[in-house]
C-alpha positions as CSV (number, residue, x, y, z in Angstrom):
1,X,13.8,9.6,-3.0
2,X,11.6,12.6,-1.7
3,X,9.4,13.7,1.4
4,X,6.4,14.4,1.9
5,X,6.5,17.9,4.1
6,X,3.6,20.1,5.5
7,X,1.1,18.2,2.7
8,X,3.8,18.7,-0.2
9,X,6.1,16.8,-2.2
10,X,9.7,17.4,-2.5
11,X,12.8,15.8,-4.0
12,X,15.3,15.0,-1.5
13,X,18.0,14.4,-4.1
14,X,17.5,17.2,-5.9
15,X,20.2,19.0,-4.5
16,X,20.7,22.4,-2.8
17,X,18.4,25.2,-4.0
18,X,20.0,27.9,-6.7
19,X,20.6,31.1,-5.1
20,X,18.0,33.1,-7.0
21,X,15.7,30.9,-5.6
22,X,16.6,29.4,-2.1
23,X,12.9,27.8,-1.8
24,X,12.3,24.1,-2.6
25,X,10.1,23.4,-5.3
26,X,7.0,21.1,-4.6
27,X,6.5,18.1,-7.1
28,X,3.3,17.1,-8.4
29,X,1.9,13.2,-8.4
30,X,0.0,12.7,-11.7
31,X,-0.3,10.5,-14.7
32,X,1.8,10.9,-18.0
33,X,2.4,9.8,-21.3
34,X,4.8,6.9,-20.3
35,X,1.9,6.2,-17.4
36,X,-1.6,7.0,-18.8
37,X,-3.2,4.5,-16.3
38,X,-0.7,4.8,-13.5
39,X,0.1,7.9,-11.4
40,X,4.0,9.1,-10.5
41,X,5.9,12.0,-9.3
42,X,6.8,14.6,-11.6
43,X,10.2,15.3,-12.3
44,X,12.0,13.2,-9.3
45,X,16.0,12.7,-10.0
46,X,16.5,9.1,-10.6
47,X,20.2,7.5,-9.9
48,X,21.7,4.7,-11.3
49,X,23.0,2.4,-8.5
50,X,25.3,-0.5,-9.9
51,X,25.8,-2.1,-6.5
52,X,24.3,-2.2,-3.0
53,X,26.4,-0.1,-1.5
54,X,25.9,2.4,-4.2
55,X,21.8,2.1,-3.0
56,X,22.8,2.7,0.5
57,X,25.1,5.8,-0.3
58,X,22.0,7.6,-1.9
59,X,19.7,6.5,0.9
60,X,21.9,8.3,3.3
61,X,22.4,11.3,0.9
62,X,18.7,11.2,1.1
63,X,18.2,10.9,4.7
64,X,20.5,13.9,5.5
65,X,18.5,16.5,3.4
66,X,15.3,15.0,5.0
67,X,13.3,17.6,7.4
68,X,14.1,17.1,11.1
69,X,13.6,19.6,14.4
70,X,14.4,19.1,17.9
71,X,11.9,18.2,19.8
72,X,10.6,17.4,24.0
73,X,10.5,13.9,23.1
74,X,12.7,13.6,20.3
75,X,16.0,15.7,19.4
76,X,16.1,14.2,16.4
77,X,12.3,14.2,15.6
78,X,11.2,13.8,11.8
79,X,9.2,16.4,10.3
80,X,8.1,14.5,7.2
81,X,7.0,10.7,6.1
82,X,10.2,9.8,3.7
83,X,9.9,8.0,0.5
84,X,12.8,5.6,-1.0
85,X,11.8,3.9,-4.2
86,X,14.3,1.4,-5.7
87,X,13.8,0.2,-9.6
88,X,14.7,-2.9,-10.3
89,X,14.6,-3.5,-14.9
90,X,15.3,-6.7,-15.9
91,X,14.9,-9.6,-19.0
92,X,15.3,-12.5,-20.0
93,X,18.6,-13.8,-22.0
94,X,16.4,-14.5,-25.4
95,X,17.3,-11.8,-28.5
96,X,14.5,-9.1,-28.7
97,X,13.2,-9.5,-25.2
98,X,11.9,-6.3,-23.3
99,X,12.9,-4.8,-20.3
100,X,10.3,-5.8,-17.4
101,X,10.5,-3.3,-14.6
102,X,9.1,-3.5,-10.9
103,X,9.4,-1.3,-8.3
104,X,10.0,-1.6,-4.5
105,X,8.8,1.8,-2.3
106,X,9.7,1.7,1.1
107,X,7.7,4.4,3.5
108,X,8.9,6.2,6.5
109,X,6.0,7.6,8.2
110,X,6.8,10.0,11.0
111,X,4.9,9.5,14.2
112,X,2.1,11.1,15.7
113,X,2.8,13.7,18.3
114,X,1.2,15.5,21.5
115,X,2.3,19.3,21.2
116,X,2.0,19.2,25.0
117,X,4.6,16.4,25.2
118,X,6.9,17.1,22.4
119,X,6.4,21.1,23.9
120,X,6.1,22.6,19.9
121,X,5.2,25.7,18.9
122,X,5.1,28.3,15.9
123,X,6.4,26.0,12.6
124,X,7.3,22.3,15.0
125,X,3.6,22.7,16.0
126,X,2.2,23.4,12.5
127,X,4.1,20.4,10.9
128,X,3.0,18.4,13.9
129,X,-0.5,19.4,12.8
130,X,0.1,18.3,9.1
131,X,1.3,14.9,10.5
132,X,-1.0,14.1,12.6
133,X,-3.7,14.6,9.4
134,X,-2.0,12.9,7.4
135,X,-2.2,9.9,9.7
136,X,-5.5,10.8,10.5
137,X,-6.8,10.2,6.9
138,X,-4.6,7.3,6.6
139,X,-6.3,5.5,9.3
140,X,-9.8,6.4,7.8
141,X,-8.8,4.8,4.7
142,X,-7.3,1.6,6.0
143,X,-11.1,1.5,8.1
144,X,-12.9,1.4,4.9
145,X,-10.9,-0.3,3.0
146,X,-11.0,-3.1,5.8
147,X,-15.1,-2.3,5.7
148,X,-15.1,-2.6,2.0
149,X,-13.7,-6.8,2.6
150,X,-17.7,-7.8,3.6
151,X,-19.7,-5.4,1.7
152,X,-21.9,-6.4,-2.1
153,X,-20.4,-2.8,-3.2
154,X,-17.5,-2.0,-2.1
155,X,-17.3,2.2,-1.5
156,X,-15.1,4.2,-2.6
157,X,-11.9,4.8,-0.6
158,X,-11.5,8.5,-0.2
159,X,-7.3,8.8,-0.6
160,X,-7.4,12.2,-1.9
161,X,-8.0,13.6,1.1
162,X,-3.7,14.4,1.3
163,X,-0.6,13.8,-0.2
164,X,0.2,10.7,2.3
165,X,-3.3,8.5,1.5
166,X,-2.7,9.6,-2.3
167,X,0.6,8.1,-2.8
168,X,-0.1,5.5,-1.0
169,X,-3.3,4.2,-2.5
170,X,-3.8,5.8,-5.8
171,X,-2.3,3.1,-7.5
172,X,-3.7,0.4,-4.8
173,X,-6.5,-0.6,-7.1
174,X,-6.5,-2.3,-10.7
175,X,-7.4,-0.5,-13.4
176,X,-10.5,-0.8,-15.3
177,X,-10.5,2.4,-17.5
178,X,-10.6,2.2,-21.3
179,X,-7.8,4.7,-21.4
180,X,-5.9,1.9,-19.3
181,X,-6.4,-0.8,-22.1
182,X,-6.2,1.3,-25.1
183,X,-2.4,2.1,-23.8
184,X,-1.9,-1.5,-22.7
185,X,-2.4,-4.8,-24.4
186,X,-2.3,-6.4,-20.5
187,X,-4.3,-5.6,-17.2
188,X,-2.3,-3.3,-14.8
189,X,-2.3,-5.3,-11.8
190,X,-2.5,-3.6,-8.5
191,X,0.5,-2.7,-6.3
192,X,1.0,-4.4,-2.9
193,X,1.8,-3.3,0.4
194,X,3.0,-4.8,4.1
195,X,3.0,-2.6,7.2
196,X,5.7,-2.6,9.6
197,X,5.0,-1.3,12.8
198,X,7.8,-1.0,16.1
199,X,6.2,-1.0,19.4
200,X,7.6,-0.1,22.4
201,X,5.9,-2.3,25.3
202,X,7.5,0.3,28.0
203,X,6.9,3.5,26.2
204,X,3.9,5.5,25.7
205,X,0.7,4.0,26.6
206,X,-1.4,6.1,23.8
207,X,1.2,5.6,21.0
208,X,1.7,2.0,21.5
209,X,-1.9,1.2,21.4
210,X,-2.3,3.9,18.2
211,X,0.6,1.8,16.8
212,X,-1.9,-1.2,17.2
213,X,-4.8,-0.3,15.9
214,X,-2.9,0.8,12.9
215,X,-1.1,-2.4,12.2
216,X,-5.2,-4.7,13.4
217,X,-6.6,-2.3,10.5
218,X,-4.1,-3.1,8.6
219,X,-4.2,-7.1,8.7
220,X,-7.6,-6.7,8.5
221,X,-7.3,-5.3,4.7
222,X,-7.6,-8.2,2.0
223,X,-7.4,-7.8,-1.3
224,X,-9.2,-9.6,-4.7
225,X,-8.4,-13.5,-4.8
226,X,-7.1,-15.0,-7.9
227,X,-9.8,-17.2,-9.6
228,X,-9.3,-21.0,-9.0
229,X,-8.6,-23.6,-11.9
230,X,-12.4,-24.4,-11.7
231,X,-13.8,-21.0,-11.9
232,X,-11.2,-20.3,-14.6
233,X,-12.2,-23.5,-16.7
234,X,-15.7,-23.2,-16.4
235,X,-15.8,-19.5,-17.4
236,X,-13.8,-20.3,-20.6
237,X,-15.8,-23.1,-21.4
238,X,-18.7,-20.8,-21.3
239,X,-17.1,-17.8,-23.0
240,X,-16.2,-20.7,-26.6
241,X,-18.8,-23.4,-25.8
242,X,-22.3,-24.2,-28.2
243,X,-25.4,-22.7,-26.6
244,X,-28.4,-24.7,-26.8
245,X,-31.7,-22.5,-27.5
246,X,-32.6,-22.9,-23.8
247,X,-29.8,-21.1,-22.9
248,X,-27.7,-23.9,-21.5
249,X,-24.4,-25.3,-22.6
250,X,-23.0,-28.6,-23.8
251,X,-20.8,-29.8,-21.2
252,X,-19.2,-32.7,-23.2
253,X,-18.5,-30.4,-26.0
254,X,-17.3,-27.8,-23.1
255,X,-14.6,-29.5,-20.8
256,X,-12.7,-32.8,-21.0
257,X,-12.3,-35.9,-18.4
258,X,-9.1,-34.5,-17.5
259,X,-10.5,-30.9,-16.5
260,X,-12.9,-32.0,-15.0
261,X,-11.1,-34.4,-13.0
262,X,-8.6,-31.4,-11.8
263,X,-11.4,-28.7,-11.4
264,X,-12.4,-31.2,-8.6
265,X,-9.0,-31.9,-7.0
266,X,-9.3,-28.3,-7.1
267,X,-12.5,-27.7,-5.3
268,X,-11.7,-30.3,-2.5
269,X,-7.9,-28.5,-2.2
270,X,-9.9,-25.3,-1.5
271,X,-12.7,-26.3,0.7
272,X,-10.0,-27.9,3.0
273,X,-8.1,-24.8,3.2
274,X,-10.9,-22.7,3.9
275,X,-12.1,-25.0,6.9
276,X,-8.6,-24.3,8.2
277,X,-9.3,-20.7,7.5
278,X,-12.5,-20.7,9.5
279,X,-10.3,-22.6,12.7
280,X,-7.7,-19.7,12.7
281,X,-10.1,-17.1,12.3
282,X,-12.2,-18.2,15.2
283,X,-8.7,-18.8,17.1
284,X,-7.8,-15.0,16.3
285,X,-11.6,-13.7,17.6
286,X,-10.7,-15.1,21.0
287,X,-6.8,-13.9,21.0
288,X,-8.4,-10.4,19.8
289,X,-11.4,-10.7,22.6
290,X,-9.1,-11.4,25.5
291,X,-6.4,-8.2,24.3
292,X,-9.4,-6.0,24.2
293,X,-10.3,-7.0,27.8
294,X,-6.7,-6.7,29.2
295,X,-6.5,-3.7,27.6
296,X,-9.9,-2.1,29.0
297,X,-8.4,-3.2,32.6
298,X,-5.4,-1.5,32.1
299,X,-7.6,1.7,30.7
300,X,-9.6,1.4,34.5
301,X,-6.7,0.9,36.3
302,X,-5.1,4.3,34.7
């Protein structure tokens, strides 16, 4: 469990600090030996939880060495976007099987803030500053990532911008480097993420519609689809089949009746779900359309 504070990484299980030194030490987020394709945090305390309740004890251990400050909006007001990661090993019953592990990351981000508002100054103000960057960059990224969807060549996502977009999306993406393979027999597949957003429909004005765009960006982000049975046949056919001198393949010598026959239940099995696709997207358009013109009336009547 850890925090990331003022653009910095620290372990919020580490303990108290040694009296020689009473300052925290910042961790650093980096690939190692165990990890050549895959990027962690350096030198985080792990504990071994047994039970649920044993989780929930260290989450509150946690969350009570966690950076807060009194605030004008918020006594209580956190200073940093909180990190709880919970690793979950397991195998199968069979003699000789390995150990599969999967993590689950759940992110705290603290909220943007108005210095007029929350009335900070001197170090409030400066983390407020950090904060509202961090969630600045992260918005940027979710934009081109949600750009990327209809673009030939996709660009390049800029996370390293700060800590927040770093650890968040650094290990978003599959890997394709030869490092990657030569360390692993299998393709690292890339994490996934859901956004939960609170919105308070009598609060704020300006958060509650920040808290919006964050979470339409955020639906908006797709990620690479799994190839279909067909695509998947066809390209193995290809990849073993005879080659004729024209170039072309045998396709009796390629696929069977049977292949063939579900490569098509397939097709059809697709093509009706993207027609219903097409009738919720167009159905969204207009729900989307009419929010953006309530909301512009509300913006005139303000």
């Amino acid at each position: 469990m850890y925090e990331v504070y003022n653009d910095r990484i620290f372990d919020l299980l580490a303990g108290p600090p040694s009296l020689k030194d009473l300052r925290r030490r910042p961790l650093l987020f980096k690939s190692t030996e165990q990890s050549p394709d895959r990027k962690l945090v350096a030198g985080l305390r792990k504990v071994i939880c047994g039970t649920l309740d044993d989780a929930l004890m260290i989450l509150e251990l946690g969350l009570m060495e966690r950076r807060v400050a009194g605030t004008g909006s918020n006594s209580v007001s956190s200073r940093s976007h909180g990190f709880f990661c919970v690793e979950v090993n397991k195998r199968s019953n069979r003699a000789g099987s390995q150990w599969t592990p999967s993590t689950l990351t759940i992110v705290d981000l603290a909220g943007s803030e108005r210095a007029r508002n929350a009335k900070t100054a001197g170090a409030t103000l400066a983390e407020a500053g950090k904060i509202n960057e961090s969630l600045m960059y992260l918005g940027q990224c979710l934009q081109m990532q949600s750009d990327n969807h209809d673009k030939l060549k996709p660009a390049a996502v800029p996370f390293r911008q700060c800590k927040l977009t770093e650890l968040l999306f650094s290990n978003s993406f599959a890997s394709t480097s030869a490092t990657a393979h030569h360390h692993a027999n299998h393709h690292r597949n890339p994490q996934r993420a859901i956004m939960i957003v609170t919105a308070d429909p009598l609060g704020d004005f300006n958060a509650t519609s920040q808290i919006l765009r964050y979470s339409a960006l955020a639906r908006e982000i797709t990620v690479p689809r799994i190839p279909s049975i067909s695509s998947t046949i066809l390209s193995g056919a290809a990849a073993k089949g005879h080659f004729l001198p024209s170039g072309r393949t045998t396709p009796a010598s390629l696929v069977t009746a049977e292949e063939l026959v579900a490569a098509a239940q397939e097709i059809a099995r697709l093509t009706d779900e993207v027609e219903k696709a097409n009738v919720r997207v167009i159905e969204e358009q207009n729900r989307r359309h009419e929010a953006e013109l309530a909301w512009r009336a509300v913006q005139e009547r303000c």
